[in-house]
N, C-alpha and C positions, 0 to 999 in steps of 0.2 A: 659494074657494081657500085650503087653507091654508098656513103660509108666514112670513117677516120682512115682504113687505110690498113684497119688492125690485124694483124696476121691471124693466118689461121693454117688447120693441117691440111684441109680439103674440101673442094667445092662442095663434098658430098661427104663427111668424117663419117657415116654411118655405112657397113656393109651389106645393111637389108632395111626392111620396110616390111611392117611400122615398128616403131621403137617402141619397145615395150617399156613399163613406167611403173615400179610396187612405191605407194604411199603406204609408210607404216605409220599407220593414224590408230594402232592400239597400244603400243609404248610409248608411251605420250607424259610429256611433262607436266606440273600441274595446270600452269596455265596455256595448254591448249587449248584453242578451240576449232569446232568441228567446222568451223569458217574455212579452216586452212586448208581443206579437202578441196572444198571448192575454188578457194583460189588458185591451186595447183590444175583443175580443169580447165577453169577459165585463161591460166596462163600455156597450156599446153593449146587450147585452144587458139591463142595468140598468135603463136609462132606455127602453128599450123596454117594461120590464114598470112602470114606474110612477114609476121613479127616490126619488126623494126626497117624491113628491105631491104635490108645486107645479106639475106641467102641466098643464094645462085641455086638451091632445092627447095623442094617443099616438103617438109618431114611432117610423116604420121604417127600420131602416138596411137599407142593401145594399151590403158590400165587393165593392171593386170595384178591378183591375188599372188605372187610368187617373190621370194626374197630374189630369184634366179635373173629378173628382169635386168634390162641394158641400164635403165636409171632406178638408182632407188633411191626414195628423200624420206627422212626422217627429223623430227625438228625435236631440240634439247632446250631447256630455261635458260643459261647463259652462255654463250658461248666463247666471252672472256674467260669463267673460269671453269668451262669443263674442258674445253678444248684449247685452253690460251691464244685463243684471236686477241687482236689486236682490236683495242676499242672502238666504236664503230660500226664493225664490222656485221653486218647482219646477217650472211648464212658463203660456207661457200661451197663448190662442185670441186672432188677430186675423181679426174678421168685415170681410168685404165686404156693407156694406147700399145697396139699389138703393131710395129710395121708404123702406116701411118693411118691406122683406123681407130677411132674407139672402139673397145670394149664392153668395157661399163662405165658408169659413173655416179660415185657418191655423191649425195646432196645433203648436208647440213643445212637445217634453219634454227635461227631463235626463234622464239615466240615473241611477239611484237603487235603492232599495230599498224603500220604504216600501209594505207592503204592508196590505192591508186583510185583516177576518177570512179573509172568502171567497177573499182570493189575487190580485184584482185592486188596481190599486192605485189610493188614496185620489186620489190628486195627478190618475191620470188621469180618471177620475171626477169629478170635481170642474171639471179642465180643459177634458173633452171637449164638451160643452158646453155652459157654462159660463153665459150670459146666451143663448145658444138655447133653455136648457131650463130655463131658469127663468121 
């Protein structure tokens, strides 16, 4: 594997396939936009085809209409002061581990702009997940 070295729970943190995925893109801050949908595909797309090369798996998503899904991301206006992050901080994943599997896992985003070459954006990528897919 190559890689920093960074720990992780398991070659394989997921107990099935594919990982289902609800973007609530109808409680939406004001400045959303419907961009972020797409970068959440495009980033799921990512890490489907290899991500970064530190997976020892190859994880499938499948969006999906259901609050019920393994990931669910929802993105808020700030997230200094709705959620008191620390400054900086652009979105982050709180996992549910059962054993040493995930469960689920929240995804916070801010709303933002920082986009990657390709259009999706670094922050989500990077957030989506985050020590699942590392």
């Amino acid at each position: 594997m190559s890689g920093t070295g960074s720990e992780k729970i398991l070659d394989n943190p997921w107990d099935h396939s594919p990982i289902t995925v609800y973007i609530d893109d109808e409680n939406t801050p004001l400045h959303y936009s419907p961009t972020y949908y797409e970068q959440i595909e495009k980033a799921l797309k990512y890490w489907e085809e290899g991500g970064n090369g530190n997976l020892d798996y190859t994880p499938v998503f499948e969006i999906v209409d259901s609050e019920e899904a393994d990931i669910r991301i929802r993105w808020i206006e700030n997230l200094e002061s709705i959620e008191g992050a620390p400054s900086g901080v652009a979105g982050y994943a709180k996992p549910r581990i059962s054993g040493d599997r995930f469960v689920k896992v929240d995804m916070v985003l801010e709303v933002g702009n920082y986009q990657a070459e390709d259009g999706a954006s670094m922050e989500i990528r990077q957030c989506l997940l985050f020590q699942s897919m590392s």
